[in-house]
N, C-alpha and C positions, 0 to 999 in steps of 0.2 A: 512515575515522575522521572527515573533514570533517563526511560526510553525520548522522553522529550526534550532531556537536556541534551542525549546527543545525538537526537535528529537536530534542534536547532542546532548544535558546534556544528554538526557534519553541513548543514544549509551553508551555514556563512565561512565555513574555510571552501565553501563549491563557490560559494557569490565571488568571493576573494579571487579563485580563481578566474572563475571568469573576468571580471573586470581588468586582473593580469594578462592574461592571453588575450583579452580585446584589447587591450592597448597596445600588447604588440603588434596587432591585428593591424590596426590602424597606423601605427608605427612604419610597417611594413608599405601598404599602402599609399601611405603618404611619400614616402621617398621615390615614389613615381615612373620607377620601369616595369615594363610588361612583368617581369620575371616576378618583382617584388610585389606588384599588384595581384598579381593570380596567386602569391601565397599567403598574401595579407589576407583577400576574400577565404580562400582555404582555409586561413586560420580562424577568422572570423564564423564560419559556421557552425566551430565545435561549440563554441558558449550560446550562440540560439539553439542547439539540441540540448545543451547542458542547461537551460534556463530551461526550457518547454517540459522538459523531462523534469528536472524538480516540481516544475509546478503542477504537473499530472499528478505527481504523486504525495506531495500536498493537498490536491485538494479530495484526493483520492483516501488519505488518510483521515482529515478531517469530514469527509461525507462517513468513512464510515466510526469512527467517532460519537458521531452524529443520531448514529443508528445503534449504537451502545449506550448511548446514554441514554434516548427512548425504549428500548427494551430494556434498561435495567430499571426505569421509572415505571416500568409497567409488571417490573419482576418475573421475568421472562432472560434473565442472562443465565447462561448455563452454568452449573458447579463445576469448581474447579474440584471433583474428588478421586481423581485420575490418582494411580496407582505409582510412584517414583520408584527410582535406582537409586544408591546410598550415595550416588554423584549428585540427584537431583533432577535429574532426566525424566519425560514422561514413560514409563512402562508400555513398548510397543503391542503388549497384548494387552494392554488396559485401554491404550486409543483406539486401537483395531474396533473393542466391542463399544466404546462412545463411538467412534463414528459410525458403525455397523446400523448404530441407531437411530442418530440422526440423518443416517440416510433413508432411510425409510420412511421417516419423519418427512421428508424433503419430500419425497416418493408419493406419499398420502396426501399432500397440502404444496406442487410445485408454485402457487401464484401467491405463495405467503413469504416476505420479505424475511419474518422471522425464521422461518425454517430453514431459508437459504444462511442467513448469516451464523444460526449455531452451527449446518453443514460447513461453514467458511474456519470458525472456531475447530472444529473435530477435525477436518486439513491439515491446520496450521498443530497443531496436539500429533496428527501421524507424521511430521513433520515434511508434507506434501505445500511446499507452498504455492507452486503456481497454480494449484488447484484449488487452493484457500481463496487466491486472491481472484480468481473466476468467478468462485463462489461468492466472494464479496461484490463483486461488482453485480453479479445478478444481486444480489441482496439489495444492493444501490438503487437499478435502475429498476423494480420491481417499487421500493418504498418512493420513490421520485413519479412513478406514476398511477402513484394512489393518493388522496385527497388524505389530509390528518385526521388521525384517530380510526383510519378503519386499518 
């Protein structure tokens, strides 16, 4: 629940901004010389990457979301009984051997969205993320071109 309260704060102090810098945007812009119009459109560009790019990752989180809560409806989420540090860390030799296995897992069964997404879970555990979120997306586009329930 944390992580939702501040994805949303962090969404709308980004919306905020943006809608900030586009008005200056247009600000700029509208005051009508060469100089101010090519910095208004410059300024203008950063909040359509900055929207495009939330919302990749929006829906990106809620696809996989999506695919947690059907693998956990079918009791298939993986235990969390990873090994910590007295800080609360996960034990780099206790992800090493989850992941060790769920790659293998992956290895034995590549066209199975479940495997991909506990491989995406054992990532984000070795605290590899862009390989987590690799693994998530194949996880995505694997259960997005399977019909439900298989």
């Amino acid at each position: 629940m944390r992580a939702k309260i501040t994805y949303f704060v962090t969404a709308a102090v980004l919306v905020f901004y943006f809608v900030l810098v586009g008005s200056r945007g247009l600000m700029l812009i509208r005051h009508g010389t060469l100089l101010t119009v090519t910095f208004g459109v410059a300024v203008l560009i950063l909040p359509v990457i900055g929207v495009w790019f939330l919302w990749k990752n929006t829906q990106f989180v809620r696809r996989a979301n999506a695919l947690a809560a059907e693998l956990d409806a079918e009791g298939g989420l993986p235990v969390d009984d990873l090994l910590r540090t007295p800080s609360g860390r996960i034990d780099r030799d206790s992800a090493d051997a989850a992941f060790t296995k769920r790659r293998e897992e992956t290895e034995d069964a590549p066209d199975d969205w479940r495997t991909w997404f506990r491989l995406a879970v054992a990532y984000q555990d070795a605290r590899d993320t862009p390989r987590a979120r690799k693994a998530m997306q194949r996880a995505i586009a694997l259960r997005a071109s399977r019909p439900s329930g298989v």
